[in-house]
DSSP file (Angstrom, degrees, kcal/mol; ACC not computed):
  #  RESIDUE AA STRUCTURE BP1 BP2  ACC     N-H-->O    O-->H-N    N-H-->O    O-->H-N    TCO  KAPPA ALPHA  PHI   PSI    X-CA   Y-CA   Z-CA
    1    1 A X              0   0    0      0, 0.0     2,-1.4     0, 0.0     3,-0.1   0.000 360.0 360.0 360.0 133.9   -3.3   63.4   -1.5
    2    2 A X        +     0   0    0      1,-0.1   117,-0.2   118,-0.1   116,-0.1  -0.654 360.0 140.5-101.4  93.1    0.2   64.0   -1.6
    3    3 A X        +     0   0    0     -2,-1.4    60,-1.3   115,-0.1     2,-0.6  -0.124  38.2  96.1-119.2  20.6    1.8   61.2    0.7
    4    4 A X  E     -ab  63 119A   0    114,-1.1   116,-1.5    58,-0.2   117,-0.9  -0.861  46.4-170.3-124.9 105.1    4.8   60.1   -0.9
    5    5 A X  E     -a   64   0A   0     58,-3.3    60,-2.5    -2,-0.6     2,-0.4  -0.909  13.4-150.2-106.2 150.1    8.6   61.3   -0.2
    6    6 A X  E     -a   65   0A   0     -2,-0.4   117,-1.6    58,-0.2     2,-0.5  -0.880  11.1-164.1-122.9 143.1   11.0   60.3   -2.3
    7    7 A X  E     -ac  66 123A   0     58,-3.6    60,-2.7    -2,-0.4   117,-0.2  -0.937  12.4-140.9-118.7 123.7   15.0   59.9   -0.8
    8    8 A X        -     0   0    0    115,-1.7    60,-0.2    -2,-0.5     3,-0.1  -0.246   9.4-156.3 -26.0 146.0   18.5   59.6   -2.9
    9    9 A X  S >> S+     0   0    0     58,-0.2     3,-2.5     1,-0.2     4,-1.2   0.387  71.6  67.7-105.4-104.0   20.9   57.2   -1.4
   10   10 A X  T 34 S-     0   0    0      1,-0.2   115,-0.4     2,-0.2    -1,-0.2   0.249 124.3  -7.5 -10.6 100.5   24.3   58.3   -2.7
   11   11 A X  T 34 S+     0   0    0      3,-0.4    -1,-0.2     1,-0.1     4,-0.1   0.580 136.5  55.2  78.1 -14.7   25.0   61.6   -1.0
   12   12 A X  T <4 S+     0   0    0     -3,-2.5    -2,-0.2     2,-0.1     3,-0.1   0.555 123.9  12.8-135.4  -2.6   21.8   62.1    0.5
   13   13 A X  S  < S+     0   0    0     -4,-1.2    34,-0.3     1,-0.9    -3,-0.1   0.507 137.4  23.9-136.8 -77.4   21.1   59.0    2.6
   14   14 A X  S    S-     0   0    0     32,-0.2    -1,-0.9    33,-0.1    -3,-0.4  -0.084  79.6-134.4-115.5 164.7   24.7   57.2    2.7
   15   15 A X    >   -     0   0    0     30,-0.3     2,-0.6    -5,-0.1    30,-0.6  -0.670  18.1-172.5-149.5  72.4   28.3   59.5    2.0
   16   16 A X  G >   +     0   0    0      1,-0.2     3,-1.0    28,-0.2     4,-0.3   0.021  37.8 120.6 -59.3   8.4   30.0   57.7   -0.1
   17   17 A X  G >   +     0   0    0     -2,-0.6     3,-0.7     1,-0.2    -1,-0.2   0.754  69.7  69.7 -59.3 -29.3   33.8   59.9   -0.3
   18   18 A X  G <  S+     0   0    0     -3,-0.5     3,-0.4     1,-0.2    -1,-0.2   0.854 105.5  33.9 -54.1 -40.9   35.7   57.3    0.8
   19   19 A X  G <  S+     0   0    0     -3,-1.0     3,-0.4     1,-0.2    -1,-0.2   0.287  78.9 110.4-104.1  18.5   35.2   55.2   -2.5
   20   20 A X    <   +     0   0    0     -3,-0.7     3,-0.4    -4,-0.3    -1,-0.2   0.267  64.7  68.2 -73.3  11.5   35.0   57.9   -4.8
   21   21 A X  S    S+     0   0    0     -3,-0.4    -1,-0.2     1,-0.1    -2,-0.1  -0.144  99.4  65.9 -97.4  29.8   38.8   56.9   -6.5
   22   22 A X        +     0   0    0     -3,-0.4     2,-0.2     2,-0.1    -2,-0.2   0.478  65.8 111.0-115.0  -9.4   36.5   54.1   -7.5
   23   23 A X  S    S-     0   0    0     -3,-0.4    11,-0.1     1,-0.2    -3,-0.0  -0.427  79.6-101.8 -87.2 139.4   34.4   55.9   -9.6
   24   24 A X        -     0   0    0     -2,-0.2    -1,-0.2     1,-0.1     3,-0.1  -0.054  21.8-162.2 -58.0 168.1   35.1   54.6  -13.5
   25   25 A X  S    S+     0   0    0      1,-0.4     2,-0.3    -3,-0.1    -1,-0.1   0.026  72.4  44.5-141.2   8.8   37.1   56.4  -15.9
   26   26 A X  S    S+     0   0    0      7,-0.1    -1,-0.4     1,-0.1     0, 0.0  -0.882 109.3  15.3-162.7 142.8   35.9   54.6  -19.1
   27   27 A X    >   +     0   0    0     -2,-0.3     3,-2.2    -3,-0.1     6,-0.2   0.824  62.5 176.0  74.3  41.5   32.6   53.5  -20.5
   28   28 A X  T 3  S+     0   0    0      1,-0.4   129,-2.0     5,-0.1     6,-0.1   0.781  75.9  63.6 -51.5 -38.7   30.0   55.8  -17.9
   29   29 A X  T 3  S+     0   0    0    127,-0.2     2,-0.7   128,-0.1    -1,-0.4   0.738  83.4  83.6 -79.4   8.1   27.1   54.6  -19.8
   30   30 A X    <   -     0   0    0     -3,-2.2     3,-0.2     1,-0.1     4,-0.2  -0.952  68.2-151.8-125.0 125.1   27.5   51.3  -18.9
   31   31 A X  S >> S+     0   0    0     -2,-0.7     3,-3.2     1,-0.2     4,-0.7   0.805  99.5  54.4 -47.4 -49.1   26.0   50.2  -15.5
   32   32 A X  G >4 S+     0   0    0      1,-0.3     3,-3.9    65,-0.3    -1,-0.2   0.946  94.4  75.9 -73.3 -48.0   28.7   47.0  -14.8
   33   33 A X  G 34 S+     0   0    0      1,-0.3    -1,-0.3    -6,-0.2    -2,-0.2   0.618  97.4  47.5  -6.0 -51.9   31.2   50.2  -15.4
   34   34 A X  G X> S+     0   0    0     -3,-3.2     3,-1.3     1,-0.2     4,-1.2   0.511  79.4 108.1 -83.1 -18.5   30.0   51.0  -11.7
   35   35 A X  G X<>S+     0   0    0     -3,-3.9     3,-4.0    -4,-0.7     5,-0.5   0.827  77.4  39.4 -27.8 -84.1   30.4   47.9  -10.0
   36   36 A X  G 345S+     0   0    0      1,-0.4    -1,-0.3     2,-0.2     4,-0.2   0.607 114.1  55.3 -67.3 -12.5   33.3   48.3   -7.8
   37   37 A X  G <45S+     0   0    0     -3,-1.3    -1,-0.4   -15,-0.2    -2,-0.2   0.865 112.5  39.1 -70.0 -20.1   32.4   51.2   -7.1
   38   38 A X  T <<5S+     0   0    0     -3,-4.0     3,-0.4    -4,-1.2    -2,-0.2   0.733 108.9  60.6 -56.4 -53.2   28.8   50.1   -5.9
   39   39 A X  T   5S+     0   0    0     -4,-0.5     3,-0.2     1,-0.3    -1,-0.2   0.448  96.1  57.2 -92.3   4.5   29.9   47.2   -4.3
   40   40 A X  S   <S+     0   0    0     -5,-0.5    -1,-0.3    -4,-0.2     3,-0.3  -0.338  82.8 102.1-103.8  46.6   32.5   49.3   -1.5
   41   41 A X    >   +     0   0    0     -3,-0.4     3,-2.9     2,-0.1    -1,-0.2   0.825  61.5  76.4 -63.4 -63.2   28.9   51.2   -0.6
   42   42 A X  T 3  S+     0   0    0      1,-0.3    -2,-0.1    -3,-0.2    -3,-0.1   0.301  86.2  50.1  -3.1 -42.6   28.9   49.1    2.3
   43   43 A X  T 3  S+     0   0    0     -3,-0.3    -1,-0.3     2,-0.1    -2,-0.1   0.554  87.0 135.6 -98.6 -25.6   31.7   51.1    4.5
   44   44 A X    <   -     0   0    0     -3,-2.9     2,-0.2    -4,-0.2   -28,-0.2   0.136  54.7-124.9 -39.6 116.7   29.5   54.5    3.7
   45   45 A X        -     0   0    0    -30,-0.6   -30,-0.3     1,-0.1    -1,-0.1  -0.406  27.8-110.7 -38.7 115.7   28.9   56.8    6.5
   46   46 A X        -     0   0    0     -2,-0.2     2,-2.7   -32,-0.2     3,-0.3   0.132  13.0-136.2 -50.8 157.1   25.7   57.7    7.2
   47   47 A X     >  -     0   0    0    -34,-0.3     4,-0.9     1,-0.2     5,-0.1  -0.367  29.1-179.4-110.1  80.2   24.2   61.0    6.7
   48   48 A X  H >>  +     0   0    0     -2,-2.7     4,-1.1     1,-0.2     3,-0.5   0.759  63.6  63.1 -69.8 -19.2   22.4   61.6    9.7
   49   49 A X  H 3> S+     0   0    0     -3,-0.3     4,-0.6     2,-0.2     3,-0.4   0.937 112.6  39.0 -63.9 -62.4   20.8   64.6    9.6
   50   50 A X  H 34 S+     0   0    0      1,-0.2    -1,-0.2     2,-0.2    -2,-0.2   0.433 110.4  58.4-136.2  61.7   18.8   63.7    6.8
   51   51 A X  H << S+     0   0    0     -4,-0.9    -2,-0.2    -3,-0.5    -1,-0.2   0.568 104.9  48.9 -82.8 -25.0   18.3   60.3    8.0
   52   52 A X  H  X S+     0   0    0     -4,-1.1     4,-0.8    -3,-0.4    -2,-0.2   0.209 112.9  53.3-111.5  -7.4   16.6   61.7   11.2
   53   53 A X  H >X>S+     0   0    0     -4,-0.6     4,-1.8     2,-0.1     3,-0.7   0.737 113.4  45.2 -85.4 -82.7   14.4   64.1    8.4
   54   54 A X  H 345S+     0   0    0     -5,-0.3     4,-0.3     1,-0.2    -2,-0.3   0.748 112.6  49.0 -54.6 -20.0   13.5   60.9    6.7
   55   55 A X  H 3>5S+     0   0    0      1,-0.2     4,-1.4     3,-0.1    -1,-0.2   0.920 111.6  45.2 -64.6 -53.0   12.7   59.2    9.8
   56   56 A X  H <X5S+     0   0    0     -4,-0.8     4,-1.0    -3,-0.7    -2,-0.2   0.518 111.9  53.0 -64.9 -14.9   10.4   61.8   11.4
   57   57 A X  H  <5S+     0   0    0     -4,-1.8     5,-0.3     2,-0.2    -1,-0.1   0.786 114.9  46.9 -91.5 -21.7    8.5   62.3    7.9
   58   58 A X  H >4<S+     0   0    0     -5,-0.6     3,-1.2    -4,-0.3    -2,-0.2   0.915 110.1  46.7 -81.3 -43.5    8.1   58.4    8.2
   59   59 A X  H 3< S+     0   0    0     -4,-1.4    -2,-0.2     1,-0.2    -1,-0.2   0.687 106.9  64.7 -58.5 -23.2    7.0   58.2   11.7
   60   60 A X  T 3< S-     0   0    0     -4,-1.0     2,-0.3     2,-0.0    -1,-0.2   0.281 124.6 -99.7 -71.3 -11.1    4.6   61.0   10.6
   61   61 A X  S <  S+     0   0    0     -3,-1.2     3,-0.1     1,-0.3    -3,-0.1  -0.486  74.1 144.6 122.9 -57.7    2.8   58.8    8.2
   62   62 A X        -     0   0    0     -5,-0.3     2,-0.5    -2,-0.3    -1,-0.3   0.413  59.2-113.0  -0.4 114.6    4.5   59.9    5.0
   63   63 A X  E     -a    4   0A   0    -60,-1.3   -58,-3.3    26,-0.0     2,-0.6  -0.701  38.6-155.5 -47.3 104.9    5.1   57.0    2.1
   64   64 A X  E     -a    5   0A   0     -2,-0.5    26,-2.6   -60,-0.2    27,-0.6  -0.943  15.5-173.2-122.7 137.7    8.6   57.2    2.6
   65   65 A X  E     -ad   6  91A   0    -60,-2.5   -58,-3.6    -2,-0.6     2,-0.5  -0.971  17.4-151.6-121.1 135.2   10.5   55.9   -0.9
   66   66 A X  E     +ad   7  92A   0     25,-2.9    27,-2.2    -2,-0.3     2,-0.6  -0.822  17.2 175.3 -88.0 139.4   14.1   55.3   -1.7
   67   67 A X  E     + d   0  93A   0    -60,-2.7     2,-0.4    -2,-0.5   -58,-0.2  -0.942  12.3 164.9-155.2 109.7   15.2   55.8   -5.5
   68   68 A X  E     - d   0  94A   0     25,-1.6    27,-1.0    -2,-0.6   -60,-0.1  -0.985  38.5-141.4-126.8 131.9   19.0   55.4   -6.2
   69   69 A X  E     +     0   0A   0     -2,-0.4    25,-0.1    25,-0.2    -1,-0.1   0.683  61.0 128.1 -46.9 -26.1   20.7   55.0   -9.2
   70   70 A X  E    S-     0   0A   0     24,-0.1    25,-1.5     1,-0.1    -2,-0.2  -0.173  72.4-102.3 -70.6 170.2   22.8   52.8   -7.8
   71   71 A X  E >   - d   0  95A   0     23,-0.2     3,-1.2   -40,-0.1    25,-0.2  -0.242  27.4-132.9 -97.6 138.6   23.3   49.1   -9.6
   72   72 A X  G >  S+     0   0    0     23,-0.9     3,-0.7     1,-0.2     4,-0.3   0.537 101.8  91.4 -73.7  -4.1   21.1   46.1   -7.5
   73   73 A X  G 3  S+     0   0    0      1,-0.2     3,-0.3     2,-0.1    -1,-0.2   0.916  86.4  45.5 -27.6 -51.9   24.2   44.5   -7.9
   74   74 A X  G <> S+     0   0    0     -3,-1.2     4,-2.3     1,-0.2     5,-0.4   0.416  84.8 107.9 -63.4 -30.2   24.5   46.3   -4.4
   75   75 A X  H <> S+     0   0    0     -3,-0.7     4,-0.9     2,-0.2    -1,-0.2   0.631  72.9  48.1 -72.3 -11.4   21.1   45.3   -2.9
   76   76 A X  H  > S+     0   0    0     -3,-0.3     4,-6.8    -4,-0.3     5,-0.3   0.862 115.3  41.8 -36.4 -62.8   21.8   43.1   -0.5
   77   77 A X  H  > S+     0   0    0      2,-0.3     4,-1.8     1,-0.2    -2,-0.2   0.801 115.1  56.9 -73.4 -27.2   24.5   45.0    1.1
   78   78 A X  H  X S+     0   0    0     -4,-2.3     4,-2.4     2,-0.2     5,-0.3   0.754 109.2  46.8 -53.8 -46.5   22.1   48.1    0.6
   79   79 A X  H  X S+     0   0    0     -4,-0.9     4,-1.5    -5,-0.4    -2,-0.3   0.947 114.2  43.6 -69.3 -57.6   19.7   46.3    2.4
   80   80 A X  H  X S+     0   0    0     -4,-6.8     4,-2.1     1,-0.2    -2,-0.2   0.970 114.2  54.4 -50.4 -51.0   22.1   45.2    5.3
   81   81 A X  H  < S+     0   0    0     -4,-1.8     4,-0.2    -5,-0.3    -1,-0.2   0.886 103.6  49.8 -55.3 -46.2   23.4   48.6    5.3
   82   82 A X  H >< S+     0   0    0     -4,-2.4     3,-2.8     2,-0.2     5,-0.4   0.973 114.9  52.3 -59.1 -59.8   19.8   50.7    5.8
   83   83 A X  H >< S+     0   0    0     -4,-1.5     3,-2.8     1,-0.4     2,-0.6   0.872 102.4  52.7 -48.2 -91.1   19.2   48.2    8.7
   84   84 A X  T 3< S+     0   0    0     -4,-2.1    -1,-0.4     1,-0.4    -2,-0.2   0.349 116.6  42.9 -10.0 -19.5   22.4   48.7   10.5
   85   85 A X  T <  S-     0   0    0     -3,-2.8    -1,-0.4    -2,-0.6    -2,-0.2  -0.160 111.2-121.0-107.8  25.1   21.6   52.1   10.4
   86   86 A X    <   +     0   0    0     -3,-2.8     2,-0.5     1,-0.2    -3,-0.2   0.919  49.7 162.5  16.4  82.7   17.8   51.9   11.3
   87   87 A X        -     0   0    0     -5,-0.4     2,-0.5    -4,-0.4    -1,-0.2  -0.881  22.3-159.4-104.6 143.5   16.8   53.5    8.3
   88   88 A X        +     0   0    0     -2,-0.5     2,-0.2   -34,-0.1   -30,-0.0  -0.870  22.8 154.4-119.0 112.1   12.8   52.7    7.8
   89   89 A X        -     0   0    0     -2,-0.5   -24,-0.1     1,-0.1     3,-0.1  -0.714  38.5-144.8-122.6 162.2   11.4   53.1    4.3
   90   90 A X  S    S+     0   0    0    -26,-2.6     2,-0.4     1,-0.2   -25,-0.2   0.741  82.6  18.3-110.8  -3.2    8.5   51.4    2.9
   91   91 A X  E     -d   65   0A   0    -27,-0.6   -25,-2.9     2,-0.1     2,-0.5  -0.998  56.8-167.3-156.3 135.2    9.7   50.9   -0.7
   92   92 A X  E     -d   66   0A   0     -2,-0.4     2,-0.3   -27,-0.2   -25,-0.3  -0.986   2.1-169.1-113.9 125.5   13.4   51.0   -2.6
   93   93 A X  E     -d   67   0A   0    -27,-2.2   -25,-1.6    -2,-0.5     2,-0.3  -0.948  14.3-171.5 -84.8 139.0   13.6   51.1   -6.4
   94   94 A X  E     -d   68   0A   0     -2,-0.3   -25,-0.2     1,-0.2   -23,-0.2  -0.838  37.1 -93.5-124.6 133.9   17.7   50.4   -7.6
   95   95 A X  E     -d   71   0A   0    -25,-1.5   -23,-0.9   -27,-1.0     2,-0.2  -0.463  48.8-118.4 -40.6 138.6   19.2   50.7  -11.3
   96   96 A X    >   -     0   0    0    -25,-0.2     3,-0.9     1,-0.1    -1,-0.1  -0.553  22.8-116.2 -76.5 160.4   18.8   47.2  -12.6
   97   97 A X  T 3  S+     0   0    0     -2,-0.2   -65,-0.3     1,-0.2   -66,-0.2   0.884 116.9  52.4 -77.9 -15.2   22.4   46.0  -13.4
   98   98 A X  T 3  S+     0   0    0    -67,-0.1     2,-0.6   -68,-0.1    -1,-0.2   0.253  84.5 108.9-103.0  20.7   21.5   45.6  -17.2
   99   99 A X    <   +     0   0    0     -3,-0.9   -68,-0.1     1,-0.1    58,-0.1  -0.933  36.2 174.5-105.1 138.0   20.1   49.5  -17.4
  100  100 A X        +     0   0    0     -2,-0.6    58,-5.6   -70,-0.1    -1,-0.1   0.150  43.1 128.6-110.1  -1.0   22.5   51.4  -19.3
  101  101 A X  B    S-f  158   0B   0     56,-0.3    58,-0.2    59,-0.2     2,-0.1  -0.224  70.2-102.0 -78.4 163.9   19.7   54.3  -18.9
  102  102 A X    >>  -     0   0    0     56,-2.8     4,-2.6     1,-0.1     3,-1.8  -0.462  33.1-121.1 -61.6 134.8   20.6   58.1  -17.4
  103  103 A X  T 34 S+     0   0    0      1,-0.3     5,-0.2    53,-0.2    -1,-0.1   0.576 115.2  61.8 -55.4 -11.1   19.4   58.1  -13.7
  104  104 A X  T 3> S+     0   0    0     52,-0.2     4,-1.8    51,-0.1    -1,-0.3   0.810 102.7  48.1 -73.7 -28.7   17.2   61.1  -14.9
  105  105 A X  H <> S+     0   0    0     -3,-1.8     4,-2.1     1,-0.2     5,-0.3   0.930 116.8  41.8 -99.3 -42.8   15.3   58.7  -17.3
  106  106 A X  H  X S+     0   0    0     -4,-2.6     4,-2.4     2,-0.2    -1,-0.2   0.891 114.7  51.2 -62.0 -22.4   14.8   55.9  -14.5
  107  107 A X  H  > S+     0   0    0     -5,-0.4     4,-2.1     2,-0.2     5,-0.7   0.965 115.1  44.0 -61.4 -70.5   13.9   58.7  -11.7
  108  108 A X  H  X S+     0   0    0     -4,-1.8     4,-0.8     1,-0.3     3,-0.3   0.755 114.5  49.7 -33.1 -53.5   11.2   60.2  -14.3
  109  109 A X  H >X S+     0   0    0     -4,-2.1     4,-1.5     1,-0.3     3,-0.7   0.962 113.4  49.8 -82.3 -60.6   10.0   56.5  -15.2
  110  110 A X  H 3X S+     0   0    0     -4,-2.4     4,-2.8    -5,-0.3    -1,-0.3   0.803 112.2  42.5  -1.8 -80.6    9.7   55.8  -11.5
  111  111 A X  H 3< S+     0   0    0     -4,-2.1    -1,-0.2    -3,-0.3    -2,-0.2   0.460 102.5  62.0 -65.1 -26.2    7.9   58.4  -10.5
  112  112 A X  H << S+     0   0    0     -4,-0.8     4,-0.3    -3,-0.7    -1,-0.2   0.767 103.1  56.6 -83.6 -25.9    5.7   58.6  -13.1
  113  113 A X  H  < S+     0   0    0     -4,-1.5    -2,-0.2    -3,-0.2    -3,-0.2   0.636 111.0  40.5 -44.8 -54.0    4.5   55.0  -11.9
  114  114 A X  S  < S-     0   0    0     -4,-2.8     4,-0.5     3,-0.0    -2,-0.1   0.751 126.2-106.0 -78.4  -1.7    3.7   56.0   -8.5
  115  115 A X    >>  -     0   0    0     -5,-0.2     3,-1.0     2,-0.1     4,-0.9   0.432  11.0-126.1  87.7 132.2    2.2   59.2   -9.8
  116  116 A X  T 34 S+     0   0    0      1,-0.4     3,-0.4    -4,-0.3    -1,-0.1   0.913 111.1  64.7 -71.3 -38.9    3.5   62.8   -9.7
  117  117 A X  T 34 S+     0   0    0      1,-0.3    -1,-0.4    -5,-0.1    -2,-0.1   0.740 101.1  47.3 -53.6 -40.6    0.6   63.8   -8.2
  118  118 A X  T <4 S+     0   0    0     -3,-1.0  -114,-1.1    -4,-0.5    -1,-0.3   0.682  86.6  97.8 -69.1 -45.8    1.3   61.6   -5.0
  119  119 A X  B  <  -b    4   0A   0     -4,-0.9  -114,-0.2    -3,-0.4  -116,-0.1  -0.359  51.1-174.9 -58.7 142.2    4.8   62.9   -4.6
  120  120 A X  S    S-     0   0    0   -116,-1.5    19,-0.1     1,-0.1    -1,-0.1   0.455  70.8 -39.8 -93.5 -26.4    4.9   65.9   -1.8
  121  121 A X        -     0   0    0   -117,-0.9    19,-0.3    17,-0.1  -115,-0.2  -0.261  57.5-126.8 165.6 117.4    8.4   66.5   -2.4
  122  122 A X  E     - e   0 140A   0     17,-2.2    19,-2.6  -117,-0.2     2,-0.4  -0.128   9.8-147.9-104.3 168.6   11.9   64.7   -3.2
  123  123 A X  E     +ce   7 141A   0   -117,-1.6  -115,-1.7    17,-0.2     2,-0.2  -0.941  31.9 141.0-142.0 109.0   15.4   65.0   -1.6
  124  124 A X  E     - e   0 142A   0     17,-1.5    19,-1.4    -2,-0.4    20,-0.5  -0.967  49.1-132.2-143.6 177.4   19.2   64.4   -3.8
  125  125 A X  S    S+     0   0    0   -115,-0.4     2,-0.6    -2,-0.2    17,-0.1   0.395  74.6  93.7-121.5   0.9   22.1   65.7   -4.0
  126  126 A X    >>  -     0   0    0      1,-0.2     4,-2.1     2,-0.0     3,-1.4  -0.852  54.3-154.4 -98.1 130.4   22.6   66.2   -7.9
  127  127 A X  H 3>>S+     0   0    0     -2,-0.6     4,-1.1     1,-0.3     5,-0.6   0.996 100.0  56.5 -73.4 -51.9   21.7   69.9   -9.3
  128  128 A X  H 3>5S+     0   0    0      1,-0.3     4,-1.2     2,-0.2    -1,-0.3   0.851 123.4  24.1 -59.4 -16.4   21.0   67.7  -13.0
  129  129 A X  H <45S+     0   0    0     -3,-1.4     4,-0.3     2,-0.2    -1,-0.3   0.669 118.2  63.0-115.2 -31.4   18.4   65.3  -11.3
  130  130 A X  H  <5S+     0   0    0     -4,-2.1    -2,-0.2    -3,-0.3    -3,-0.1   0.914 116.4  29.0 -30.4 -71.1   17.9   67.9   -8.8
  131  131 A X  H ><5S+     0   0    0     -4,-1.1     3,-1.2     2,-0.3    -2,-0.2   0.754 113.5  59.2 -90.0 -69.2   16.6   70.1  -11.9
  132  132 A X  G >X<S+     0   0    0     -4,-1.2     3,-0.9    -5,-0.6     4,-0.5   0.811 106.6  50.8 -55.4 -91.1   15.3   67.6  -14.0
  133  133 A X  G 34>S+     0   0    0     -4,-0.3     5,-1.6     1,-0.3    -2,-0.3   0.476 107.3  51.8  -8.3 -32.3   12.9   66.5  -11.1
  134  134 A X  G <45S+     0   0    0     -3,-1.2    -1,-0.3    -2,-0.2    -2,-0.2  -0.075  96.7  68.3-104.3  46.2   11.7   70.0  -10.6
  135  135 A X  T <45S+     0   0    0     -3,-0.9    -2,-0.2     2,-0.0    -1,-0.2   0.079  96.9  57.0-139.3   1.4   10.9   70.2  -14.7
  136  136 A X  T  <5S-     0   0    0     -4,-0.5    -2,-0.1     2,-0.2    -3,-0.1   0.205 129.8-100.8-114.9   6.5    7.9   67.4  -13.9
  137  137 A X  T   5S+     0   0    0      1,-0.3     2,-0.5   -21,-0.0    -3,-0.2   0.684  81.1 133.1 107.4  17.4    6.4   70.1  -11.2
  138  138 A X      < -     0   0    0     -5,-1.6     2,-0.3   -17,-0.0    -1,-0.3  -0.886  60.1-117.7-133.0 134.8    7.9   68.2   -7.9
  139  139 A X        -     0   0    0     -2,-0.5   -17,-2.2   -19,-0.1     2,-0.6  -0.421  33.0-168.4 -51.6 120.5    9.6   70.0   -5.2
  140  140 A X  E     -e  122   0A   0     -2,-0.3   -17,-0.2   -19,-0.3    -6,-0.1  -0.832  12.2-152.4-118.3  97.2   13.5   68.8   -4.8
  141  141 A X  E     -e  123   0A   0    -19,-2.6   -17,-1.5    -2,-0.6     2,-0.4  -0.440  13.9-143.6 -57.3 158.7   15.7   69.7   -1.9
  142  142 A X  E     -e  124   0A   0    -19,-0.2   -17,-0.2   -17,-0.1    -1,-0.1  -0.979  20.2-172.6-124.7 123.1   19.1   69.7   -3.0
  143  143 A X        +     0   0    0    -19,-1.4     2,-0.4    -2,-0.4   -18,-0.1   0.515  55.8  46.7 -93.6  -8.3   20.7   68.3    0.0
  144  144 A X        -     0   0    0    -20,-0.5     2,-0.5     2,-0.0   -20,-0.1  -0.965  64.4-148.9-140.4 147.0   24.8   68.5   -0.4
  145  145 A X        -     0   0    0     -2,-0.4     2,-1.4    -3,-0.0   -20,-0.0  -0.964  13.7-147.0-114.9 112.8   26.4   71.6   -1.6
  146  146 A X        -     0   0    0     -2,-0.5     4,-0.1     1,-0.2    -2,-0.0  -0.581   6.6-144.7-108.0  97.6   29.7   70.5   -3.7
  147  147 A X  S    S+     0   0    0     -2,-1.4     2,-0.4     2,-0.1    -1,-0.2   0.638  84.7  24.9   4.5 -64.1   32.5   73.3   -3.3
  148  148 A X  S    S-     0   0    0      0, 0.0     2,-0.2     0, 0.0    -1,-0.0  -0.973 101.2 -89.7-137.6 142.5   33.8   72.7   -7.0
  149  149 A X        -     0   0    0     -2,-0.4     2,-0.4     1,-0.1     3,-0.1  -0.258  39.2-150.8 -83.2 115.1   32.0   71.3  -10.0
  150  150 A X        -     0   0    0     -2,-0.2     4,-0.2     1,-0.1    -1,-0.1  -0.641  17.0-174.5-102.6 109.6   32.5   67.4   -9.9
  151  151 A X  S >  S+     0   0    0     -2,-0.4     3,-1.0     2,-0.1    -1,-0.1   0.699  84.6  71.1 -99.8  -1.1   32.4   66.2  -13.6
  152  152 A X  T 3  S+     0   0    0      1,-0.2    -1,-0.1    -3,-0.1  -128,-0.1   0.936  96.5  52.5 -58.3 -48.5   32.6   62.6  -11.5
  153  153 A X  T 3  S+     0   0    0      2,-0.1    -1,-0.2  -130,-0.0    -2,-0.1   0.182  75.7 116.9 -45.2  -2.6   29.1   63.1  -10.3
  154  154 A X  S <  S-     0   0    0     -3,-1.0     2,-0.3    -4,-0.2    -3,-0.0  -0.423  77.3 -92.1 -80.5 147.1   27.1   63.7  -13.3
  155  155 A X        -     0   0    0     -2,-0.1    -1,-0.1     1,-0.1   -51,-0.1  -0.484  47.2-148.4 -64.9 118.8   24.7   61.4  -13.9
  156  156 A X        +     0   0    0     -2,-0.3   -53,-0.2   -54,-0.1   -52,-0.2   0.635  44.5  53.9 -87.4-140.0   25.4   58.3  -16.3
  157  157 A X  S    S-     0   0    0   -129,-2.0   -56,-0.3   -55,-0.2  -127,-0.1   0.331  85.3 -66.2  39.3-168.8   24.0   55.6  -19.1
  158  158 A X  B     -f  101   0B   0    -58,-5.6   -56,-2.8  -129,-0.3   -53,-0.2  -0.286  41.9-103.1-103.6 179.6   22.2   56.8  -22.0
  159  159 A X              0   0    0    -58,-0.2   -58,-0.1     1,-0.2    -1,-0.0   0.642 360.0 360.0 -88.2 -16.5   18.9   58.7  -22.6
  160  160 A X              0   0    0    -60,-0.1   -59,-0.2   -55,-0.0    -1,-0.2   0.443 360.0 360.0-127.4 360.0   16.8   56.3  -23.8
């Protein structure tokens, strides 16, 4: 049975533009790299439209799972933040702060632990994870459409 959705945070949940002069400029594989940007998440706008998607799919029975790259440096304040915005999920997974891995490789690993089969159908807002996700069989909305090709956004850490 395929009961399980899985949600982005960055850019699909939370809208993070404000802190994007935050985003590192040296050393992208390395997680701590991301702190300060991670840790101004806090002030992020909600994305309500599809928070109010993710709400109804939750009230509807639906597994509803969060899976972010972002660092658990952050999870407190992640935590504070979903709540303050009456977000309801039943599960988070976060980047540890000491994985230096690509956010495709953690997604995959993820997901492959609750089982593909389970998944009904995933929601982010990067065409590489986007893409990579639909190359293990699972439906991915791509949720944010970005005017001009963002080489800030591309996914970081290393492959393995």
């Amino acid at each position: 049975m395929k009961d399980i959705i899985i949600w982005d945070l960055d850019g699909t949940l939370a809208c993070g533009k404000h802190r994007l002069h935050l985003l590192p400029t040296e050393d992208l594989h390395l997680t701590e790299s991301w702190e300060e940007f991670n840790l101004a998440s806090w002030a992020d706008n909600p994305i309500q439209d599809n928070i109010r998607l993710m709400q109804e799919l939750h009230k509807a029975g639906y597994i509803t799972v969060i899976l972010t790259g972002r660092s658990d440096i952050a999870r407190d304040m992640t935590e504070d933040w979903l709540d303050k915005h009456g977000i309801q999920y039943d599960h988070m997974k976060m980047r540890e702060a000491t994985d230096n891995r690509k956010d495709t490789v953690i997604k995959e690993e993820y997901l492959r632990k609750l089982g593909l089969d389970r998944i009904l159908c995933c929601f982010d807002d990067l065409p590489q994870v986007a893409s990579h996700m639909r190359s293990l069989g699972l439906t991915c909305h791509l949720v944010t459409e970005y005017t001009e090709q963002r080489n800030d956004l591309k996914s970081h850490g290393v492959d393995k």
